[in-house]
C-alpha positions as CSV (number, residue, x, y, z in Angstrom):
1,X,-71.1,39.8,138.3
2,X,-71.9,43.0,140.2
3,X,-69.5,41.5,142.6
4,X,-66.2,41.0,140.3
5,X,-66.7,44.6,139.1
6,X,-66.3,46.3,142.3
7,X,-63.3,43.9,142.5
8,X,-61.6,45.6,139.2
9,X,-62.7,48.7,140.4
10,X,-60.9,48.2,143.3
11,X,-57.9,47.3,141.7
12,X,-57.7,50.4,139.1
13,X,-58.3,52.5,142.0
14,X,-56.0,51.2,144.5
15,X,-52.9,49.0,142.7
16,X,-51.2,46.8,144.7
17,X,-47.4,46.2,144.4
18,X,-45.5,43.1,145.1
19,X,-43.3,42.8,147.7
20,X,-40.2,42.0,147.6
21,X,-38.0,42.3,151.0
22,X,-37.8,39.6,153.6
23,X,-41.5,37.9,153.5
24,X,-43.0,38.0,157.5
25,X,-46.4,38.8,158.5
26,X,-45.6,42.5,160.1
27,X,-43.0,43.1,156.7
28,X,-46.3,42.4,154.7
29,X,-48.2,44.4,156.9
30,X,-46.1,47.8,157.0
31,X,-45.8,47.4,152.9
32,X,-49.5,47.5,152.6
33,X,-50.2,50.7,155.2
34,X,-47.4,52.1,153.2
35,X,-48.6,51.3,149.6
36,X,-52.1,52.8,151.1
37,X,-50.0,56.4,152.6
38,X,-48.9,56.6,149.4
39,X,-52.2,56.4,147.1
40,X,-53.8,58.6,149.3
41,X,-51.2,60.9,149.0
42,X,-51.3,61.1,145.5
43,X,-55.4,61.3,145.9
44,X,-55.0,64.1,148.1
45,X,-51.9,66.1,145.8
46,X,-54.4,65.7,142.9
47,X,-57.0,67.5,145.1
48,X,-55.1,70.4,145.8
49,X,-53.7,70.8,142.2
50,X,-57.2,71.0,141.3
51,X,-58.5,73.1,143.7
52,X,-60.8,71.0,145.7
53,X,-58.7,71.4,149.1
54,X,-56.3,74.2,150.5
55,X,-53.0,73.7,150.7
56,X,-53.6,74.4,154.3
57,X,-55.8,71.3,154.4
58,X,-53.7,69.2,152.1
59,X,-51.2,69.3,154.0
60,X,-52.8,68.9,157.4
61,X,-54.7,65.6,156.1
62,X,-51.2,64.2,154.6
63,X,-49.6,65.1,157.8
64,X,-52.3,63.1,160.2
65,X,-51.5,60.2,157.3
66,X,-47.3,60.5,158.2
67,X,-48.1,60.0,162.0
68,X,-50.2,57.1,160.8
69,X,-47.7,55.4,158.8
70,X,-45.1,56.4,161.7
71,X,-46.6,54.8,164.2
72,X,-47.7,51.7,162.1
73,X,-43.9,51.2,161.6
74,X,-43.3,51.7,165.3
75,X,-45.6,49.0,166.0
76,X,-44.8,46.1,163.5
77,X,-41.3,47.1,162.3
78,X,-39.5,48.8,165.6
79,X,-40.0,46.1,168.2
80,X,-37.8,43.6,165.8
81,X,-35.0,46.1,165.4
82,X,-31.7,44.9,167.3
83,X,-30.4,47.8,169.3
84,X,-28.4,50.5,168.0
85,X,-24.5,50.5,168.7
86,X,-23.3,53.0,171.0
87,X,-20.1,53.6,169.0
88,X,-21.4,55.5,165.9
């Protein structure tokens, strides 16, 4: 019982969207780090509004996040990319 509740909390606390693109394991993969930036992004936005962290720190802490999420993608999403066209 204890168990299942700690479940649902988890679930109110961090949602989980579907996903909808082109289902492979590094697709799914990148959709949940970026579901994740995202919620603690909006964790860390509340925090400032409220006062509980400088905007100083707020916006160091979602930075480290973006060069998280940037080199998540690089990993599972940039290796499958064909090369770009010279003639753009």
């Amino acid at each position: 019982m204890q168990q299942l509740n700690q479940q649902d909390k988890g679930k109110f606390i961090s949602p989980r969207s579907r996903y909808y693109g082109q289902v492979k394991p590094e697709n799914l993969v990148f959709n949940a780090n970026l579901q994740e930036f995202a919620q603690k992004v909006g964790i860390i936005t509340s925090l400032e509004t409220n006062g509980k962290l400088s905007a100083n720190e707020a916006y160091k802490q979602i930075k480290l996040l973006w060069k998280q999420l940037k080199c998540s993608k690089k990993q599972l999403l940039n290796s499958n990319d064909p090369p770009a066209s010279s003639g753009n």
